[in-house]
C-alpha positions in Angstrom: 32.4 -0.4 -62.2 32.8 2.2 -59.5 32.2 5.7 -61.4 34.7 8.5 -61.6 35.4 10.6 -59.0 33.5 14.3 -59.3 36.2 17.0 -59.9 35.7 20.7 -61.1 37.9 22.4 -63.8 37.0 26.3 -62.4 37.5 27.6 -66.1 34.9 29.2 -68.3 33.5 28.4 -71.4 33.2 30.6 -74.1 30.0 28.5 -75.4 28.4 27.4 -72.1 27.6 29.3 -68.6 29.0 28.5 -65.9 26.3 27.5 -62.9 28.0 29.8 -60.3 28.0 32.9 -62.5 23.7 32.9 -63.2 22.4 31.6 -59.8 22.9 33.0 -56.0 25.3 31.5 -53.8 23.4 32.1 -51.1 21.0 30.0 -52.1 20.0 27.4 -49.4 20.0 24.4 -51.9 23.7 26.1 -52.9 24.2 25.7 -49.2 22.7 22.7 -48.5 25.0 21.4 -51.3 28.3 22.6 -50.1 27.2 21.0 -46.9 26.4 17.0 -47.6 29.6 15.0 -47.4 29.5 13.9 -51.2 32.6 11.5 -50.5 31.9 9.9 -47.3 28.6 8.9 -49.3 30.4 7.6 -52.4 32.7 5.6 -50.3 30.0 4.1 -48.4 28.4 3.4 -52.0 31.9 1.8 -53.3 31.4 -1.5 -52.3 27.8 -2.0 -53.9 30.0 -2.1 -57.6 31.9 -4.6 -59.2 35.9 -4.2 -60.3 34.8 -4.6 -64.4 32.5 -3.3 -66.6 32.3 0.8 -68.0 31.7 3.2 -65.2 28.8 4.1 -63.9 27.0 7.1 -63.1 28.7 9.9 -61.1 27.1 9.2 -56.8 26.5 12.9 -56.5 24.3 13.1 -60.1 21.8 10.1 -59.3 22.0 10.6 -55.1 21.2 14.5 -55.2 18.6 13.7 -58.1 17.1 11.2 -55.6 17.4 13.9 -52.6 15.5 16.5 -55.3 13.2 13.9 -55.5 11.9 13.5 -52.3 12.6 16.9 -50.9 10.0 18.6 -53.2 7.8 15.6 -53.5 8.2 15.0 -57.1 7.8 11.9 -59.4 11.0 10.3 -61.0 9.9 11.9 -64.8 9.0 15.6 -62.6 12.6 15.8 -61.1 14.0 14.8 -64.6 12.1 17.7 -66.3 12.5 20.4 -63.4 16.3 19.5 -63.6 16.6 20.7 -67.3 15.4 24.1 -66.5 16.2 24.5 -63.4 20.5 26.2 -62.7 19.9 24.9 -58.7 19.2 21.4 -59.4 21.9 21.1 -61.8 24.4 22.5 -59.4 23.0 20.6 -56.5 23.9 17.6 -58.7 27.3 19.0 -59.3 27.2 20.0 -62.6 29.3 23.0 -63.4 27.9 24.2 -66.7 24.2 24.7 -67.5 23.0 21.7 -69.8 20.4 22.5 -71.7 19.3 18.8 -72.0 18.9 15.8 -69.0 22.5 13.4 -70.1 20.9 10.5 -68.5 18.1 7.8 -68.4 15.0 8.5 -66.2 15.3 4.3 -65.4 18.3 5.4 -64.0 17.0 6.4 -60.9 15.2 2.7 -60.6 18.1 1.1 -61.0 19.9 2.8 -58.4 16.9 2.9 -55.7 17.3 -1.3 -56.1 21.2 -1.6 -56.1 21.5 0.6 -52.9 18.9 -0.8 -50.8 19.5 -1.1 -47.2 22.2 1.8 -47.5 19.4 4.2 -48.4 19.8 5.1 -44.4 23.4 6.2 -44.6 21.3 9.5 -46.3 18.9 9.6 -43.3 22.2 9.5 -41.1 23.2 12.2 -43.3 20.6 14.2 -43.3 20.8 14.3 -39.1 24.5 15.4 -39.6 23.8 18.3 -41.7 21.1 19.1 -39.3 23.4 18.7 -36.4 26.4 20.5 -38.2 24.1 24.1 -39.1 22.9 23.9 -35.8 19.2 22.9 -36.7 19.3 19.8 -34.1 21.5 19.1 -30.7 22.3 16.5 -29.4 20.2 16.3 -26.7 17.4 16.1 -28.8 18.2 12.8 -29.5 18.1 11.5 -25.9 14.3 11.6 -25.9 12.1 10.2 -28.3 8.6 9.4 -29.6 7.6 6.5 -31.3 4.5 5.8 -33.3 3.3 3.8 -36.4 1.3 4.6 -39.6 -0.2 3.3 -43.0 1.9 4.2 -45.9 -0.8 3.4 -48.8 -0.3 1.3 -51.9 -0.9 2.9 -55.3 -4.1 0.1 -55.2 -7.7 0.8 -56.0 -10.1 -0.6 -53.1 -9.9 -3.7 -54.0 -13.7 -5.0 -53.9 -14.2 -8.5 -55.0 -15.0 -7.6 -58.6 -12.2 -5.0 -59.2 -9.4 -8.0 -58.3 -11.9 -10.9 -60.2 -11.5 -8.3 -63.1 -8.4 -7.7 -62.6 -7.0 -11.2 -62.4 -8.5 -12.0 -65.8 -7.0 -8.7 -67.2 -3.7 -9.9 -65.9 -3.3 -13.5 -66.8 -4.7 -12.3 -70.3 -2.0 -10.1 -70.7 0.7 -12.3 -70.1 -0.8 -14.7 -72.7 -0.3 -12.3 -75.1 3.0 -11.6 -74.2 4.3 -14.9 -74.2 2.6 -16.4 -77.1 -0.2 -18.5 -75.2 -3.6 -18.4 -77.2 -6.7 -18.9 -75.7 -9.6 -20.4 -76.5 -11.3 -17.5 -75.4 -10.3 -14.1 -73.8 -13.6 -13.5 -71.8 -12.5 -9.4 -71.5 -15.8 -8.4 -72.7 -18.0 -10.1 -70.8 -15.3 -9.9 -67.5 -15.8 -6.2 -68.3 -19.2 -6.1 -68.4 -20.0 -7.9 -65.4 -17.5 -6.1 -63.2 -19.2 -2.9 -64.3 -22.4 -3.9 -63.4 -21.1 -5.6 -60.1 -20.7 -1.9 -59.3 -23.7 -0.9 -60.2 -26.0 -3.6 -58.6 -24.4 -3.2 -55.1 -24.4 0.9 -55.1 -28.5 0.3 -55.7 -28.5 -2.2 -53.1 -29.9 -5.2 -55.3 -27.4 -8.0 -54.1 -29.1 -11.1 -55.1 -28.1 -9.1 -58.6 -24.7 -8.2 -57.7 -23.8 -12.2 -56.8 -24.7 -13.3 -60.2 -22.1 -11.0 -61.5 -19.7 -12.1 -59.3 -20.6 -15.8 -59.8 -20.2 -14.8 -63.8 -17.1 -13.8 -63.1 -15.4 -16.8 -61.0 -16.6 -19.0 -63.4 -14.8 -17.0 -66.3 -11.4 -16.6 -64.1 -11.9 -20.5 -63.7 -12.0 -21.4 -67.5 -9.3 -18.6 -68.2 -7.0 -20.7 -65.1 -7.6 -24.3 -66.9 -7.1 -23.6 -70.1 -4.1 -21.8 -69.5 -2.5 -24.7 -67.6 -3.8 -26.9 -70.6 -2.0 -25.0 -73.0 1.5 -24.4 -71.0 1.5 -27.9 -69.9 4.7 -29.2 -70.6 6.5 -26.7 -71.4 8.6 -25.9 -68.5 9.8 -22.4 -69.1 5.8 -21.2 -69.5 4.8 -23.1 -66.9 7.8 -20.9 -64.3 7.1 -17.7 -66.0 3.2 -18.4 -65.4 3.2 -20.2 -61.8 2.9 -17.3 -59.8 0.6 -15.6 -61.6 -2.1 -18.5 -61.4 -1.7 -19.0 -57.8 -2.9 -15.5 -57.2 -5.8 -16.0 -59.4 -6.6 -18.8 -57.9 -6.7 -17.2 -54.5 -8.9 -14.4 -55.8 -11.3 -16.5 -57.2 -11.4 -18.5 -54.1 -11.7 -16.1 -51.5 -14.6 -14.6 -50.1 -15.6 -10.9 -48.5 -15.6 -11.7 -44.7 -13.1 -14.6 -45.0 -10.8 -14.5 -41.5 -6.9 -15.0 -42.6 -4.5 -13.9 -45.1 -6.1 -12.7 -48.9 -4.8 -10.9 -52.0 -6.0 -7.8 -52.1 -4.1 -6.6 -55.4 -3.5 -9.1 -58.6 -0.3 -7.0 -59.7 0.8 -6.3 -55.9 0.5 -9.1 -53.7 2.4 -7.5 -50.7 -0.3 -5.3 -49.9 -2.1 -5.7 -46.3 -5.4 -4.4 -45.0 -4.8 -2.4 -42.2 -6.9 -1.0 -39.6 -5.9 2.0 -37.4 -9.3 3.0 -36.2 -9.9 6.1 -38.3 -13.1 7.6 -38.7 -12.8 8.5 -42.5 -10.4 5.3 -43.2 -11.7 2.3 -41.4 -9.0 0.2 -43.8 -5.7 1.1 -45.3 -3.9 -1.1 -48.1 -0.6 -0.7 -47.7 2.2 -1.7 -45.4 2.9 -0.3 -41.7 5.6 1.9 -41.0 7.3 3.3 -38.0 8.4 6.6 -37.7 10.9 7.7 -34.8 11.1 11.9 -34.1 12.5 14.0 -31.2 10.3 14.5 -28.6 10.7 18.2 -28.3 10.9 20.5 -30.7 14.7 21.2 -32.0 15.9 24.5 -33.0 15.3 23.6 -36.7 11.8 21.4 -36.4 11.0 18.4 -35.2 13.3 16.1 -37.3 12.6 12.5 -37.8 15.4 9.8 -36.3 14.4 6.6 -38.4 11.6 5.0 -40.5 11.2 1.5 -41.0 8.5 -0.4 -43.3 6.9 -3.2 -41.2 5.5 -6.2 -43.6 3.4 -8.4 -41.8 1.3 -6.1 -40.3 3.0 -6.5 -36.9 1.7 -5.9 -33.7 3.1 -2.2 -32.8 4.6 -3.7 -29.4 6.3 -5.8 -30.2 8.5 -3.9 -32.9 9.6 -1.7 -30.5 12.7 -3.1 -29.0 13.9 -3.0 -32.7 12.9 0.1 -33.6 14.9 1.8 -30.7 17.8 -0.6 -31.1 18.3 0.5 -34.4 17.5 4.5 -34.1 20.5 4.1 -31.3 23.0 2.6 -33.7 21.9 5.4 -36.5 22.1 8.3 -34.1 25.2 7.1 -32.1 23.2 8.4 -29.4 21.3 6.2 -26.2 17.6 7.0 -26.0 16.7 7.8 -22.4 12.9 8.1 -22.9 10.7 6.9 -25.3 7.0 8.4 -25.9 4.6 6.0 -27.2 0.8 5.6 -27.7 -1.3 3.2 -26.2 -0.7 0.5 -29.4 2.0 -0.2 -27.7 1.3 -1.7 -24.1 2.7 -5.3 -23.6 5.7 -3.6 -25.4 8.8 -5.8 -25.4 11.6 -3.1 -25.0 14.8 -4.1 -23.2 14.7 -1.5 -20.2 10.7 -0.9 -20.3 11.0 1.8 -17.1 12.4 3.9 -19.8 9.1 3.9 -22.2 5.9 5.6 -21.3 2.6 5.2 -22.8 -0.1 7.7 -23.4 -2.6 7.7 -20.3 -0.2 6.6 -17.8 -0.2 7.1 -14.8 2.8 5.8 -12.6 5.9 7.6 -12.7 4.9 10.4 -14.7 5.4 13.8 -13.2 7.2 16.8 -13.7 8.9 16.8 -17.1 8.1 13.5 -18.0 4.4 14.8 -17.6 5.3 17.3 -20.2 7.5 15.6 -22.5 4.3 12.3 -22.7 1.7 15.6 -23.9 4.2 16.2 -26.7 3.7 12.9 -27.8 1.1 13.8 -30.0 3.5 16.6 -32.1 4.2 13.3 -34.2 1.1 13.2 -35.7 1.5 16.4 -37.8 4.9 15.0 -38.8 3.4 12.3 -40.4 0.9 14.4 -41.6 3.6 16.4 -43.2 5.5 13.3 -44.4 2.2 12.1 -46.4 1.1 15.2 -47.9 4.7 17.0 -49.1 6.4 13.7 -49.5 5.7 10.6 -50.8 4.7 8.8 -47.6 0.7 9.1 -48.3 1.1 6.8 -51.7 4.0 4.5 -52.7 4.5 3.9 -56.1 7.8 1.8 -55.8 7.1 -2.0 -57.0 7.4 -5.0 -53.9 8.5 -5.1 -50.5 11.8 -3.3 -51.3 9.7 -0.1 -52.8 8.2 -0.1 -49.7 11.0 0.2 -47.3 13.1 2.5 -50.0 9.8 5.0 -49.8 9.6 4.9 -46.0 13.2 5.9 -45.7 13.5 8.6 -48.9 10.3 10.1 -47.4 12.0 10.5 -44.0 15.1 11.7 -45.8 13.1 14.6 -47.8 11.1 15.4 -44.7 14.9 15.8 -42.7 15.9 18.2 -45.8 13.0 20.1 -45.9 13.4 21.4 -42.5 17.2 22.1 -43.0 16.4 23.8 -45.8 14.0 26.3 -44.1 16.4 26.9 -41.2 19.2 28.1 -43.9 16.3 30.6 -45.2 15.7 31.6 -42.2 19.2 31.8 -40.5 20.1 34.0 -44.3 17.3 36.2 -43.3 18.4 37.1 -40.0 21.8 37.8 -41.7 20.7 39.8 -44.3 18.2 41.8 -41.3 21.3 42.6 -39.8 23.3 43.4 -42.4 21.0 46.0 -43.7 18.8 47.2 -40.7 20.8 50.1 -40.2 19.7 51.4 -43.8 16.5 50.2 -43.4 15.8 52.6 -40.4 17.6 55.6 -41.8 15.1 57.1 -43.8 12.4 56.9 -40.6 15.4 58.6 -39.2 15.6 61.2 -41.7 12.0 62.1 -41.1 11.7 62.5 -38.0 14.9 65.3 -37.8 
């Protein structure tokens, strides 16, 4: 059920603080607060409950606590504990009296991340408002745009072909156990064993070593596959709960190193892809691709970012960008006269292609244009940015939908980030002018 509407009482306490009384005002997450349109968001968030059951959760608690989240780069159990002892975070979240303890579940924020799913952009929409409304971004920054992709990493180890044989018979051992299956035999010693010296036998080079390991290993995860299917057979509720599970250990134990087409590279997160971007220190990423949309030149507030989008499949970067710039039109409201690209992108399918220019071109670029394609590299620090203060360099959000929720949230935190410094900074040129006049008269006093 849709939760209660927040509302403020304005009276005091004699047993609690009030939250405006102890912190400043002039805070910039106190102004950042008073500037988000709380109810435009709940009503966009209305139709996503049903018309029975208790109420839920208050929008402003679980949305600001997701904002909090991502805007200081913290973990879902961080923003939890922060927000007990920290007055700002409480009143971001609208709370009016300091609470000395967190009143919900930390699984609430799971939850929430799954039921609003695709309208996790209506915050990066926001965020570009606010930006817009304190004067941190024009308008006209939106006209012109660069476009580029990146890796956002799995939380995976590199997954070497004794880490996911391992890892397999780790896995399908653990949902025996869980579901009542026993085994004739566990092999977690031996699988243990064998992976470690897998390790060992390739770092000193002695292969013909490290393939008996690995042949050890197959032949355990083979046993551990049929005498699992001996012992669920016929029952049909084991057999769907363990279905999916076998066809991935089947797939690891089948595949080989330099096989061409599509493998598993992670037992308990099949979505993961092996990505190449040509990088010196990362030949291969394990992830999924994302695309990242940012003003070409730099607004008044930073160089904000216009959309993100995961990209499953591992897609060639061309051919996404018709989409891309379809859909950073309809979330801006604003048309894109020139888009900045790198060269990942030639053979491009955009609908007016004299309007996109790629890195090393030569035709039609002069003037401005020649200025504006030079910029084109200013994204890579944003992404740099986006990876190290957010949580763009490592999702930890389960399946596809984790994926694109992270991509999003990250842009979302990045957006905030620079709103928030431009309300520091526009506070400090206030507070310059307010009180330059007695900061000069004592030099004034010495010199007379």
């Amino acid at each position: 059920m849709r939760p209660k509407q927040h509302t403020t009482t304005r009276e005091g306490d004699l047993f609690r603080a009030r939250l405006d009384q102890i912190i400043n005002m002039k805070h910039e997450l106190v102004q950042l607060a008073g500037k988000l349109d709380w109810g435009w968001i709940d009503g966009e968030i209305a139709p996503l409950y049903s018309t029975q059951g208790r109420p839920g959760i208050e929008t402003r608690f679980v949305i600001g606590l997701l904002l909090l989240k991502h805007i200081y780069g913290l973990s879902d159990e961080g923003v939890c504990d922060r927000w007990v002892s920290d007055p700002y975070f409480q009143y971001f979240t609208g709370e009016e009296f300091f609470q000395h303890a967190f009143p919900h579940e930390r699984s609430d924020l799971s939850h929430w991340r799954k039921r609003l799913g695709a309208k996790l952009e209506l915050l990066l929409a926001e965020s570009l408002r606010v930006a817009h409304a304190s004067g941190a971004l024009r308008s006209q920054d939106l006209a012109r745009v660069t476009v580029d992709t990146t890796v956002q990493p799995k939380n995976v180890t590199f997954p070497t072909d004794a880490k996911l044989l391992h890892a397999a018979i780790k896995g399908l051992n653990r949902l025996a156990r869980k579901h009542g299956v026993r085994l004739r035999q566990s092999y977690l010693r031996v699988a243990k064993r064998a992976a470690m010296m897998a390790g060992r036998y390739a770092h000193a080079k002695q292969f013909n070593r490290h393939r008996r390991q690995l042949r050890i290993l197959r032949t355990r995860l083979g046993r551990l596959i049929r005498d699992i299917r001996r012992k669920i057979a016929g029952q049909a509720d084991l057999e769907a709960v363990f279905e999916w599970p076998l066809v991935r250990a089947n797939q690891i134990r089948s595949q080989q190193q330099r096989q061409r087409g599509w493998k598993l590279y992670s037992f308990h997160a099949p979505e993961v892809e092996c990505i190449g971007k040509g990088k010196a220190r990362a030949p291969y990423e394990f992830g999924v691709k994302v695309s990242i949309v940012t003003t070409n030149a730099r607004a008044p507030g930073g160089q904000f970012v216009l959309h993100a989008k995961a990209l499953p499949g591992n897609p060639y970067d061309g051919h996404t960008l018709g989409l891309i710039i379809e859909e950073t039109q309809k979330l801006t409201g604003r048309t894109i006269e020139r888009a900045y690209v790198d060269k990942g992108y030639r053979g491009h399918g955009a609908p007016e292609p004299q309007q996109v220019f790629i890195s090393g071109q030569k035709r039609g670029v002069f003037g401005i244009i020649k200025r504006e394609l030079r910029r084109r590299s200013a994204i890579e620090p944003v992404i740099g940015h986006m990876k190290d203060d957010g949580h763009l360099g490592r999702c930890y959000l389960k399946g596809r939908a984790g994926d694109a929720a992270n991509a999003v949230l990250s842009s979302v935190g990045y957006n905030f980030r620079l709103v928030l410094a431009w309300l520091r900074a526009l506070l400090t040129r206030v507070l310059i002018v307010l009180l330059g006049p007695f900061l000069a008269q004592p030099a004034l006093n010495r010199t007379s």
